[in-house]
C-alpha positions as CSV (number, residue, x, y, z in Angstrom):
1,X,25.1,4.8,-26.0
2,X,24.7,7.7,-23.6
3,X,21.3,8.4,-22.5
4,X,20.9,11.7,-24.2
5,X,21.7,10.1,-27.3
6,X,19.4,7.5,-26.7
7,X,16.4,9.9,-26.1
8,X,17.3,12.1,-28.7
9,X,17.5,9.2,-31.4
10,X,14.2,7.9,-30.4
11,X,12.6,11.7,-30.3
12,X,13.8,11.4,-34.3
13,X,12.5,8.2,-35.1
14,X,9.1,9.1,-33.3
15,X,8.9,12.2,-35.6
16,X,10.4,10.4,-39.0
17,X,7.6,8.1,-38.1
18,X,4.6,10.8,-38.0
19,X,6.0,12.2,-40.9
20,X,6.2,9.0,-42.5
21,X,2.4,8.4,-41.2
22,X,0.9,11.5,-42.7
23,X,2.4,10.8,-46.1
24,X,1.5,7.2,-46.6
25,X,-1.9,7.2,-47.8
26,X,-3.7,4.4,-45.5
27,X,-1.1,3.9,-43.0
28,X,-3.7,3.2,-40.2
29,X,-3.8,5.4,-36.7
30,X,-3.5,1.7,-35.0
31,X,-0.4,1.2,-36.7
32,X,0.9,4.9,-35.5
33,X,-0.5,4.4,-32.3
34,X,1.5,1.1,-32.0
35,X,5.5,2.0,-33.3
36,X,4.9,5.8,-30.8
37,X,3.9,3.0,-28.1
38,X,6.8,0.2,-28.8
39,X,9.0,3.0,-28.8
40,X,8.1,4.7,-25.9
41,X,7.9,2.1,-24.0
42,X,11.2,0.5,-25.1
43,X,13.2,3.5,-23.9
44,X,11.0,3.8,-21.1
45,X,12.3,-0.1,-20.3
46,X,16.0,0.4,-21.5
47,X,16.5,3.8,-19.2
48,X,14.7,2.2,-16.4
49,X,17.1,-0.7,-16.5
50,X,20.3,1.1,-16.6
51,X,19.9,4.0,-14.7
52,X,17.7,2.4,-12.0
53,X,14.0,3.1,-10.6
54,X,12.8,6.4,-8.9
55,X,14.6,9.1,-10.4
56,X,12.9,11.9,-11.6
57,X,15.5,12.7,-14.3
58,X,14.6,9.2,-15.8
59,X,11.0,9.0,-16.1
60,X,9.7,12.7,-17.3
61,X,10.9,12.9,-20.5
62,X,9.5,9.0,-21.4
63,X,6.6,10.2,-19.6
64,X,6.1,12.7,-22.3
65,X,6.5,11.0,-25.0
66,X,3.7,8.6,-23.7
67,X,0.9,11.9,-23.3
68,X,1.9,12.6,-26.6
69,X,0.6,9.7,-27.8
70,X,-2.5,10.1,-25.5
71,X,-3.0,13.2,-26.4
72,X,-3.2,12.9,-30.0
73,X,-5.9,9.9,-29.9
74,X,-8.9,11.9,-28.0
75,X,-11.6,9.4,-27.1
76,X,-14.0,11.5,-29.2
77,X,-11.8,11.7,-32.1
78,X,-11.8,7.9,-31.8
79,X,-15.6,8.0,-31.9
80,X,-15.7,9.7,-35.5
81,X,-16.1,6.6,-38.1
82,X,-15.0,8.6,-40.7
83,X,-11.6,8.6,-39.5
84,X,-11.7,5.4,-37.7
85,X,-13.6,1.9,-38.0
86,X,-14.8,0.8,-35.0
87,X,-12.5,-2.2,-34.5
88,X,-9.4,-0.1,-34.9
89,X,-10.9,2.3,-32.5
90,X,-10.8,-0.4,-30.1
91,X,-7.4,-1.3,-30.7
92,X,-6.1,2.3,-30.0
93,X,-8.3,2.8,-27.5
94,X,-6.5,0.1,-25.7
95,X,-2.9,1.2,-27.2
96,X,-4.1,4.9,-25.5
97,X,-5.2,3.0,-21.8
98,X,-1.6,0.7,-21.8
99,X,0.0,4.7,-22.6
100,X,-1.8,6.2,-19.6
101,X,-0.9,3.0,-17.2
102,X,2.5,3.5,-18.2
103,X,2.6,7.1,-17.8
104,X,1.0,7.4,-14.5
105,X,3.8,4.4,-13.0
106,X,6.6,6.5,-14.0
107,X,5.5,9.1,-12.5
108,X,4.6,7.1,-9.7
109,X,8.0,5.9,-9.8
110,X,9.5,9.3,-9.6
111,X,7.8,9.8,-5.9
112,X,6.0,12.3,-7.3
113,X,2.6,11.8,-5.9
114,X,-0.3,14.1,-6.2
115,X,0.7,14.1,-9.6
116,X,0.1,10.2,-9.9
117,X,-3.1,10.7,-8.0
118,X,-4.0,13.7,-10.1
119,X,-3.1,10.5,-13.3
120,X,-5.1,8.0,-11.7
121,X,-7.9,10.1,-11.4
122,X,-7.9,11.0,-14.9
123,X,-7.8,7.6,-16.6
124,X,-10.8,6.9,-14.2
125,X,-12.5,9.6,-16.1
126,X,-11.4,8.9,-19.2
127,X,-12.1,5.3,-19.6
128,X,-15.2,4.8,-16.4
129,X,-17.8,4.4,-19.3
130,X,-16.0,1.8,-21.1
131,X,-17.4,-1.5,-20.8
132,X,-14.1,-3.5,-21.3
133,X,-11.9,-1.0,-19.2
134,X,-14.4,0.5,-16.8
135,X,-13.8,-1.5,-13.8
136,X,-10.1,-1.3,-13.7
137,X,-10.6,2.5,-14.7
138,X,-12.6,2.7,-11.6
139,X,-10.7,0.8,-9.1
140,X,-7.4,2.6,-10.2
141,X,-9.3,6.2,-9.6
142,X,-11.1,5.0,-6.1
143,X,-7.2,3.8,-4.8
144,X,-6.3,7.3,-6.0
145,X,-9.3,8.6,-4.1
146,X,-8.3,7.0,-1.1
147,X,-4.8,7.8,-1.6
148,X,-5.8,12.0,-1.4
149,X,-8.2,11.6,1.2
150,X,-11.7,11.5,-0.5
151,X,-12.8,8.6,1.0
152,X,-16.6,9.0,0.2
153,X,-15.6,9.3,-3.4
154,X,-13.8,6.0,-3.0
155,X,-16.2,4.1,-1.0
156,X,-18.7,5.0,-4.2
157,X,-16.1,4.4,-6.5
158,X,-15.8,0.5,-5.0
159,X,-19.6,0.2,-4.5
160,X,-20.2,0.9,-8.4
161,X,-17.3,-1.5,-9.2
162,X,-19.2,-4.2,-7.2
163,X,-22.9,-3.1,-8.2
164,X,-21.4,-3.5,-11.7
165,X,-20.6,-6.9,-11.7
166,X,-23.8,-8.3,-9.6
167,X,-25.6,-6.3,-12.2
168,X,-24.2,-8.1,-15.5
169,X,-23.4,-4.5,-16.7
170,X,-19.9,-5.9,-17.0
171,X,-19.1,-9.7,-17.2
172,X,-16.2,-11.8,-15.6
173,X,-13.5,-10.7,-19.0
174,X,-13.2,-7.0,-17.0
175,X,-12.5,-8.6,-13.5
176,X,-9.1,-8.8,-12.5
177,X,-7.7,-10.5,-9.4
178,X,-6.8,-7.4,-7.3
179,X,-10.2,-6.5,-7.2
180,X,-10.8,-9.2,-4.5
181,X,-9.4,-6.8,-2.3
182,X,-12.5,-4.6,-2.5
183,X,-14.4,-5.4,0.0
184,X,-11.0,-4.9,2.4
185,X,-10.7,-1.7,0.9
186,X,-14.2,-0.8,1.8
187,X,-13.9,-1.6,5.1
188,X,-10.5,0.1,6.0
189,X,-12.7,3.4,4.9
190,X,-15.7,3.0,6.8
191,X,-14.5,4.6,9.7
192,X,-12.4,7.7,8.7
193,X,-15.0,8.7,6.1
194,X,-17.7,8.6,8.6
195,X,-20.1,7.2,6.4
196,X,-23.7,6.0,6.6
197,X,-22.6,2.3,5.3
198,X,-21.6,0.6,8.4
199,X,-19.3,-2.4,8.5
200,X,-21.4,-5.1,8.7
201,X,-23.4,-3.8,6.0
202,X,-20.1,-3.8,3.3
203,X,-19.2,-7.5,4.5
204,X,-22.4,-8.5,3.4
205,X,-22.9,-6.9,-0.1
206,X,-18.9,-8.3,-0.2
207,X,-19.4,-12.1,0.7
208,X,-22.0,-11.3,-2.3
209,X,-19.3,-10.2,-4.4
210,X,-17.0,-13.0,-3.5
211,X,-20.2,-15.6,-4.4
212,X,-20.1,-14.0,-7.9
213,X,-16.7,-14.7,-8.5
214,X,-16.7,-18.1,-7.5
215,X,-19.9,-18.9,-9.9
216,X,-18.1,-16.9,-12.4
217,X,-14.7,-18.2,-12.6
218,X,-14.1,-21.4,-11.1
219,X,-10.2,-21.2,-11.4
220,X,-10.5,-18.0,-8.8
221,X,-13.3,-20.1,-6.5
222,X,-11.0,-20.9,-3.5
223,X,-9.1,-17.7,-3.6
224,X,-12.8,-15.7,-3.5
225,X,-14.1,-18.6,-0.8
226,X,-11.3,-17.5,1.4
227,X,-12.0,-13.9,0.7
228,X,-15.6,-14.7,2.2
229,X,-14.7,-16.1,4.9
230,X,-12.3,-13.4,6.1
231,X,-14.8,-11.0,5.5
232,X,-16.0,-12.6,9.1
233,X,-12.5,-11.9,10.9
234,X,-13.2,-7.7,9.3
235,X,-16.6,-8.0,11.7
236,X,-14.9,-10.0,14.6
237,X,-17.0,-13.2,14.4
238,X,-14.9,-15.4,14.7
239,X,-16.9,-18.7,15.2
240,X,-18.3,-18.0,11.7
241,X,-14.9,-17.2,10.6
242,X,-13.3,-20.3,11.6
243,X,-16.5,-22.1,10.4
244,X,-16.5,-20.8,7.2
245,X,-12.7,-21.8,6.6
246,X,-13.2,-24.8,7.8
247,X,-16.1,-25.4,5.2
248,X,-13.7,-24.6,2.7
249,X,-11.1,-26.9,3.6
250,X,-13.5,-30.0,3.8
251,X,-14.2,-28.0,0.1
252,X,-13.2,-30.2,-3.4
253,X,-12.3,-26.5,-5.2
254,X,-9.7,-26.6,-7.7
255,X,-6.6,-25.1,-6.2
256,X,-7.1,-25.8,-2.5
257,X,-3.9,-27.8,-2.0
258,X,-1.9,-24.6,-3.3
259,X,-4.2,-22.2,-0.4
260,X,-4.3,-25.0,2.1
261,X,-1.5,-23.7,4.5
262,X,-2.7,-20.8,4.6
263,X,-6.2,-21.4,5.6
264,X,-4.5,-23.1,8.2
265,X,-2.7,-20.0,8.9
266,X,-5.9,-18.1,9.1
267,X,-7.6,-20.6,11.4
268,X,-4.5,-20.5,14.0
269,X,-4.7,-16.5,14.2
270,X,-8.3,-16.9,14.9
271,X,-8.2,-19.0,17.8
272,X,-5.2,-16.9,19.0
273,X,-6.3,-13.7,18.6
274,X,-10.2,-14.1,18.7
275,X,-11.2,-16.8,20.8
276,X,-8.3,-17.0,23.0
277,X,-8.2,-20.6,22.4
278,X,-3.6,-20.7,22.6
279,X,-3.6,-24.8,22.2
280,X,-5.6,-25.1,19.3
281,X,-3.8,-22.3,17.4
282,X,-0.6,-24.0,18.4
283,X,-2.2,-27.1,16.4
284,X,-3.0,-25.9,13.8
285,X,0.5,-24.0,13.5
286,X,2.4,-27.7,14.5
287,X,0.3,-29.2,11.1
288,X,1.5,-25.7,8.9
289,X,5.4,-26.6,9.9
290,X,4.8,-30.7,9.8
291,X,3.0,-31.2,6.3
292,X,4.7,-27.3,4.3
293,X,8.1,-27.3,5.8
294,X,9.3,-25.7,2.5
295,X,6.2,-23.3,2.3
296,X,6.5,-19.6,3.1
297,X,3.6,-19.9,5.9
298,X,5.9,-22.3,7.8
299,X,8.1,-19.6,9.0
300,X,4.5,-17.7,9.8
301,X,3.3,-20.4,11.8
302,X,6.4,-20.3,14.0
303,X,6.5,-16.8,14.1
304,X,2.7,-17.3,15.8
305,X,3.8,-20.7,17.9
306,X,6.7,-18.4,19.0
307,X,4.3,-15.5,20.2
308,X,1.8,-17.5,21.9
309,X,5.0,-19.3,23.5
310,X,6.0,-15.8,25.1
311,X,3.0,-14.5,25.9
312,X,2.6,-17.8,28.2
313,X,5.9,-17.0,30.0
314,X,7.9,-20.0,28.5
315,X,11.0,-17.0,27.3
316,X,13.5,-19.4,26.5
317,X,11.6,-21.9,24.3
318,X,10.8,-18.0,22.3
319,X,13.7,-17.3,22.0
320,X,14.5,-19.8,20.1
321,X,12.3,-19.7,18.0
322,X,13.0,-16.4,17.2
323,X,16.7,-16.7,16.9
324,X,16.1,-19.4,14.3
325,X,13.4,-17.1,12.5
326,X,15.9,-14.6,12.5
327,X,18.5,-16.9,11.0
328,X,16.8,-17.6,8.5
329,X,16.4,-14.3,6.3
330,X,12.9,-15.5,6.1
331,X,9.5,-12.9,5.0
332,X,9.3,-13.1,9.2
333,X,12.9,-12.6,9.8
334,X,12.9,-9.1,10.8
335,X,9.9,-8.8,13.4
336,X,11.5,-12.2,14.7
337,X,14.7,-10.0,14.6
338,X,12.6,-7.6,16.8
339,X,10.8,-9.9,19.3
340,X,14.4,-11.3,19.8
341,X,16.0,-8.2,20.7
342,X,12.9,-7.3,23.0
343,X,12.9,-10.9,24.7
344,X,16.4,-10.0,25.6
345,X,15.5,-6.7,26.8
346,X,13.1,-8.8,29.1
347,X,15.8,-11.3,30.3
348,X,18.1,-8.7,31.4
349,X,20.2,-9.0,28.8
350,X,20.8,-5.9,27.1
351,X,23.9,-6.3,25.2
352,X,22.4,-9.1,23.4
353,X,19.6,-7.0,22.7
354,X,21.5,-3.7,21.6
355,X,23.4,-6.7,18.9
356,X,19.7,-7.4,17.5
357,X,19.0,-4.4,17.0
358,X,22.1,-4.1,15.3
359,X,21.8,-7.0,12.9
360,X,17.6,-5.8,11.9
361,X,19.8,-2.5,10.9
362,X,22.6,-4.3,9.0
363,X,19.5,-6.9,7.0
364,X,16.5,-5.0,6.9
365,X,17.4,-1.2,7.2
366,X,14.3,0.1,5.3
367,X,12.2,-2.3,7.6
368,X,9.8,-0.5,9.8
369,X,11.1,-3.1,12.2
370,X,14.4,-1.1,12.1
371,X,12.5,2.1,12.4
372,X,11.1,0.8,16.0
373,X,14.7,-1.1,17.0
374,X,15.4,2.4,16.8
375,X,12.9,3.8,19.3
376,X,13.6,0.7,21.8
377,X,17.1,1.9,21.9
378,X,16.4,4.9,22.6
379,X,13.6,4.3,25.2
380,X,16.4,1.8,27.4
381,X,18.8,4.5,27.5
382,X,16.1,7.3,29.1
383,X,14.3,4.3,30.9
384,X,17.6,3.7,32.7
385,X,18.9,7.2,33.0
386,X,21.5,6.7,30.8
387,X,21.6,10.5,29.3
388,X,24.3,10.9,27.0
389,X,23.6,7.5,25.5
390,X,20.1,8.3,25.2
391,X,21.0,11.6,23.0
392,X,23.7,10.0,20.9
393,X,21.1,7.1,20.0
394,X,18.1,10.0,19.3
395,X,21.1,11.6,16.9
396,X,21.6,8.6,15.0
397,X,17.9,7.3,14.5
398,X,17.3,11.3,13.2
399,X,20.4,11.2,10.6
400,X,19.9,7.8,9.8
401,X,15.3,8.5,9.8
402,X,16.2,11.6,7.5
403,X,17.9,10.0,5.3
404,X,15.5,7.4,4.8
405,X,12.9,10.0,3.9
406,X,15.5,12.0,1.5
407,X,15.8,9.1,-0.3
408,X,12.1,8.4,-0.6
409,X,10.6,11.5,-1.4
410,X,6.7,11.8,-0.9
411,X,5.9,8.4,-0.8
412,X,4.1,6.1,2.2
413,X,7.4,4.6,3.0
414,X,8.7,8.3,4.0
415,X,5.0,9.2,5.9
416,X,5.9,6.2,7.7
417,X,9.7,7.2,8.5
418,X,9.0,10.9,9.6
419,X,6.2,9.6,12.3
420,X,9.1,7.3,13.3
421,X,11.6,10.7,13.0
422,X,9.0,12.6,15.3
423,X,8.4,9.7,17.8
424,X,12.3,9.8,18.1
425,X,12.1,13.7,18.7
426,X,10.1,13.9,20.9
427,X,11.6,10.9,23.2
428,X,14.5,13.3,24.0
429,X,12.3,16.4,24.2
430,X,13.6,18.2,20.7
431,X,9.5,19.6,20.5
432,X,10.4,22.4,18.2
433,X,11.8,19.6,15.7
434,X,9.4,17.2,16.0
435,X,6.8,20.0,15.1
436,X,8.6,21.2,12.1
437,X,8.2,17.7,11.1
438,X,4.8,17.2,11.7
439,X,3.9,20.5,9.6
440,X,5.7,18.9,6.8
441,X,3.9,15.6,6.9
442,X,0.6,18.0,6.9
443,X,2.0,19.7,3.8
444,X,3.1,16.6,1.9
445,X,0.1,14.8,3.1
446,X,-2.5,17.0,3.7
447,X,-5.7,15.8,2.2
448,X,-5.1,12.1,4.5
449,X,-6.2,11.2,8.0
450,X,-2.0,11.1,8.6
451,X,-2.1,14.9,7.2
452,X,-5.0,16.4,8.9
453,X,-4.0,14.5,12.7
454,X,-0.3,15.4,12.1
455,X,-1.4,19.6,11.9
456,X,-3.2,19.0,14.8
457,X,-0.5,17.1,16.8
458,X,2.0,20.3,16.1
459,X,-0.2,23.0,17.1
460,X,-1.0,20.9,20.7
461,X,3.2,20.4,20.8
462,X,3.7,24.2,20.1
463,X,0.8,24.5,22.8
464,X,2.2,22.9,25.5
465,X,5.7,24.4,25.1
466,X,4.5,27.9,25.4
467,X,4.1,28.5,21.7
468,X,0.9,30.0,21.7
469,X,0.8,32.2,19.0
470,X,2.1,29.3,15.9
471,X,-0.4,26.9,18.0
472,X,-3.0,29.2,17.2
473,X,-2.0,30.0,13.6
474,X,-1.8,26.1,13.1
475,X,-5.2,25.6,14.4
476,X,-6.5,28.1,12.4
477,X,-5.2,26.9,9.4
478,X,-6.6,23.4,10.3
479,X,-10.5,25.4,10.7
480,X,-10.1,26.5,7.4
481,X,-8.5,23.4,5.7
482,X,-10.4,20.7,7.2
483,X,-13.3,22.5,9.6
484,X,-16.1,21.0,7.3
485,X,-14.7,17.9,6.3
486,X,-16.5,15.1,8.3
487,X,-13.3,14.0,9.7
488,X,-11.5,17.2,10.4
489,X,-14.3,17.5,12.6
490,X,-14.2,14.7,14.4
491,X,-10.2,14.9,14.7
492,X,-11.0,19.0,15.8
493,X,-13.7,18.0,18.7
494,X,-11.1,15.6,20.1
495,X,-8.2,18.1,20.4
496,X,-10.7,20.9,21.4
């Protein structure tokens, strides 16, 4: 059955079924509400399936049949109990919240998004009173928040999720797991929103989020124990990090075993990377590949044994390491991929090198790893005067970049390609290109730090190649986009 058919047979048996509603005397709205859901959401599943994820021309007219069903249950409406007991207001209300979650990931799904911010936002206004749905309302509107750049909004957003809880306002049925990642969340947005909260500050009131959780639910104890202690790592203290892990692992919690390698993890990183301390991360990473050979965080702990290896100058015991990372199609196999080629680029061995670079393309070609083998191929051929290599390898990462973002529309996987794409540019000097690029990321993105820095970063490129007149018209464009936004003016008195 053809896909037209398909949606034009379940249009029919959505309207034989209001028809059949409105003349079947106490045929309740929770049973409507139901069959337009199971239907919708069928077809939404069947489509998805055969025709694949992330095409526009699948999801809109699903996506409609879901605000249909939205839109004919208004929360007020569902307040009237002359139409509606209260119990089977609660049932649709929740039939109406899995509609708008459904809507808003097809959308999401289509790449479309300001309009799945602009979603977001409004089922955090739509259900941010409810005291059931209220904190996942919440969270799903701050993410949004974030998302479009009104980090102040967000930060609030968080803080009332978290003030919530503490409070008893909501109890431990409305938490859900991903909100562990609040506190994180918080603390990526300190410093772009230039707020008064200071970082210290939000990894306190979160280790006293993460103690509520553990009292609360003792099946999420160790995961919200670990989540304390790498508040600690946020702020840089790392003694009280590797303290605090080390509490937990001397810990009886149920579930430790299942975390265990990956507090280890946590504990090797800190003495690497915090207190410098090369031998006892190694230790801890020989214990992780010992006693969880068949764990995930045993190619990690290589991948960290590897690095620390290099960075002492022992290149061939590295290498491999990272050749046998690399073999492995492991989650570390394409930044070993990486480090291999650049280790050979060290060595002198640039063939070998150019090959990695080659096999990261040929496994892990939507990798930002490939984006940067890209870039290092680039950078060898100008490094060693190699011209007309140098341009033919800027041509492909530009065909091969831009078609990476075709295929992803407005998403953070195609921000992330066209900074790679300009990067590229402007390593063989193509300035009016990388520009042009740059002003599209600051149309696409404008409300974001990556946006607002992006405008700025054209009008100082059409600056320094004589283009006075668009640098000007950029910059004032930026004044009146961004002038009285805390960080626009921040970003503006550091290009000014």
């Amino acid at each position: 059955m053809t896909h037209r058919v398909y949606l034009f047979l379940t249009i029919v048996s959505i309207l034989i079924l209001a028809a059949s509603c409105q003349s079947r005397r106490g045929l309740s709205g929770r049973y409507r509400a139901e069959k337009e859901f199971f239907v919708a959401d069928k077809m939404a599943t069947r489509i998805l399936n055969e025709r694949g994820l992330g095409r526009v021309s699948n999801t809109q007219e699903i996506v409609r049949l879901f605000d249909s069903l939205i839109s004919r249950f208004s929360l007020e409406t569902l307040e009237d109990r002359s139409q509606y007991s209260e119990r089977e207001a609660r049932a649709i209300k929740d039939i109406v919240w899995k509609a708008s979650l459904r809507a808003a990931g097809l959308v999401s799904l289509s790449g479309d998004t300001e309009e799945t911010v602009r979603r977001y936002k409004a089922i955090s206004e739509r259900f941010g009173s409810d005291e059931q749905l209220a904190p996942m309302a919440l969270y799903l509107g701050a993410r949004a928040r974030e998302a479009s750049g009104e980090w102040n909004e967000s930060l609030e957003a968080y803080e009332k999720i978290i003030d919530g809880f503490l409070s008893g306002d909501w109890g431990i049925g409305s938490f859900e797991e991903r909100m562990m990642e609040i506190p994180y969340l918080m603390a990526r947005l300190i410093e772009p929103s230039h707020d008064e909260r200071t970082l210290g500050s939000v990894m306190e009131r979160g280790r006293v989020f993460f103690e509520w959780v553990a009292e609360s639910d003792s099946t999420l104890a160790v995961y919200s124990r670990l989540g304390e202690a790498r508040t600690y790592a946020l702020e840089k203290r790392w003694r009280h990090h590797v303290s605090s892990l080390r509490d937990l692992l001397g810990s009886s919690l149920p579930g430790l075993d299942a975390v265990r390698p990956l507090v280890f993890l946590d504990v090797a990183l800190a003495y690497k990377d915090g207190l410098a301390m090369q031998d006892s991360a190694l230790s801890y990473c020989s214990l992780v590949v010992r006693d969880y050979s068949s764990h995930t965080a045993a190619a990690e702990a290589l991948f960290i044994e590897a690095s620390i290896l290099r960075e002492r100058g022992e290149l061939e015991k590295a290498r491999r390491l990272f050749q046998t990372l690399a073999a492995r199609r492991s989650g570390v196999s394409a930044p070993a991929m990486l480090e291999l080629g650049a280790l050979y680029e060290t060595l002198g061995r640039w063939e070998d090198a150019r090959a990695e670079y080659g096999s990261l393309r040929g496994f892990f070609p939507h990798s930002v790893h490939n984006y940067e083998a890209l870039l290092r191929v680039i950078r060898h051929y100008k490094a060693t005067g190699d011209r007309d290599a140098m341009i033919r390898a800027a041509d492909e990462a530009a065909e091969f970049l831009r078609g990476e973002i075709k295929d992803l529309p407005a998403t953070q996987a195609a921000l992330v390609a066209r900074g790679f794409l300009v990067d590229a540019l402007l390593l063989v000097g193509r300035t009016e290109e990388a520009a042009q690029e740059l002003e599209a990321i600051a149309g696409l993105y404008g409300t974001r730090a990556s946006g607002i820095l992006a405008l700025l970063k054209a009008a100082r490129i059409h600056q320094e190649s004589g283009a006075q007149e668009k640098a000007r018209q950029l910059l004032r464009e930026f004044e009146e986009r961004y002038g009285g936004s805390p960080f626009g003016q921040i970003a503006g008195s550091e290009f000014f």
